[in-house]
N, C-alpha and C positions, 0 to 999 in steps of 0.2 A: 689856736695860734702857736701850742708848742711844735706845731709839726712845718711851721717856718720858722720859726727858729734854728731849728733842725737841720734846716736847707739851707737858711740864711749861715749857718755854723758851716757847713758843711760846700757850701760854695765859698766862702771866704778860705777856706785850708787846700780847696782847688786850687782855688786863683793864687794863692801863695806859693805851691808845689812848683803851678805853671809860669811863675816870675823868678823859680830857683831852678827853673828846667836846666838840663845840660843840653846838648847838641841831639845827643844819641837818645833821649828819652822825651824830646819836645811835643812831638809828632803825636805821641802814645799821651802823653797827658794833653793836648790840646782835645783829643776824642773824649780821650775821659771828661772833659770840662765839658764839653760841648752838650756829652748824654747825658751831664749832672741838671744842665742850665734849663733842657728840655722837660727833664723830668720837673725842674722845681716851676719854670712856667706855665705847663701842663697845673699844678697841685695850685699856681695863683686864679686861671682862670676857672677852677672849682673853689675857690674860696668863697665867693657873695652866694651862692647855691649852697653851702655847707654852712655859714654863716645865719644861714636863713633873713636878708636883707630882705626877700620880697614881702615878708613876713613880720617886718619891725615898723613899721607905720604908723602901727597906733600906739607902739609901745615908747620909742625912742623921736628923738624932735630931728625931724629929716633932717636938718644941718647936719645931727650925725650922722646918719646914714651916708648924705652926699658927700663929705669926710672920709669917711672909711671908702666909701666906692673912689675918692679920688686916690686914696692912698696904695690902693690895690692897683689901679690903673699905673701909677708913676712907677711901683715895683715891676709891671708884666714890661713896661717901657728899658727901665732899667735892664731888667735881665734881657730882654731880647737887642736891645743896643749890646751886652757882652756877649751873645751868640753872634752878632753879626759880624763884631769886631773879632770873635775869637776862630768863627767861619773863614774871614780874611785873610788872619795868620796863618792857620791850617795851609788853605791853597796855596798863600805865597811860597810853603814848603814843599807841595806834592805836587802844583800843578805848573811846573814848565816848561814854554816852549823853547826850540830852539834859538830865538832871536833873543825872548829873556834871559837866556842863559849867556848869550854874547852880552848882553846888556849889564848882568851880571857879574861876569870876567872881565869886564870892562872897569866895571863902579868900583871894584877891590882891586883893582889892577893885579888880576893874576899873576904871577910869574914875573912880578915888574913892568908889562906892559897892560898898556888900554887901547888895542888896536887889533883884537880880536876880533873875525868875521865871521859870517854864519857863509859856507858854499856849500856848492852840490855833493861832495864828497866830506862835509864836517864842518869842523871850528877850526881856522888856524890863525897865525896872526896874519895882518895885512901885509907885512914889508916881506914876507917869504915864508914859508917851509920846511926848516929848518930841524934835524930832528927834536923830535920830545916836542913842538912847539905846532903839533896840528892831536887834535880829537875826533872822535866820532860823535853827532849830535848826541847820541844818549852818552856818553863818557860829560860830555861840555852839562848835559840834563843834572846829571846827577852829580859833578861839581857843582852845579850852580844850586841845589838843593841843600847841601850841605853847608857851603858858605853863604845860604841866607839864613840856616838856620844855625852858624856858628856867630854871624852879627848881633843876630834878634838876642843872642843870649850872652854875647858882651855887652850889646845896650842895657838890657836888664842888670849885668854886672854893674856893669859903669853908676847908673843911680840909685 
């Protein structure tokens, strides 16, 4: 058990890092979380095997056994709910399209407006064209990258 401990120590100072992320460093600690959470899942679902549970039946009164096997389940639960959740975040950062990213520059109201379009030639606003006021879908991609990953880390500011 000291080698969840270990984990358990060891994912909580993740998951702390990754609620003091900055903008610039999110991306890079949510993988680091991500390979921490795999690896400590991986070391739950060899626990009742390393435990030697198939092997305590005549020693200990099944209630414990079926105790410790429930407590091992609600942990592999646990963690794999913070990979899923943490899987989520991740792609909200790396993976957007072009209409997300209007959707986006919309929700923060870019540059003062919410009337940003996705056209065949980019992003620009809807009432016109104006300079400085049209993008390239990848320019609008990787705006809109950055400002979801500069929210996610005033929300975590904020509370």
């Amino acid at each position: 058990m000291l080698l969840l401990a270990e984990f358990e120590e060891r994912r909580q100072s993740a998951r702390l890092a990754l609620d003091s992320a900055t903008s610039d460093n999110v991306v890079a600690l949510c993988q680091q979380y991500l390979a921490l959470l795999a690896e400590y899942r991986a070391e739950l679902f060899k626990l009742p095997h390393a435990l030697g549970l198939h092997q305590w039946a005549g020693v200990f009164v099944w209630e414990d056994i079926c105790n410790i096997r429930k407590a091992i389940r609600a942990a592999i639960e646990s963690v794999t709910r913070e990979r899923n959740g943490t899987e989520a975040l991740l792609l909200s950062f790396t993976s957007v399209s072009g209409y997300e990213a209007v959707e986006t520059l919309n929700r923060q109201k870019f540059k003062g407006h919410d009337d940003w379009e996705l056209r065949a030639g980019g992003v620009a606003r809807h009432t016109g064209e104006l300079a400085g006021e049209r993008l390239t879908v990848l320019e609008a991609v990787n705006l809109a990258r950055l400002l979801r990953r500069e929210e996610h880390v005033a929300r975590n500011a904020a509370c």
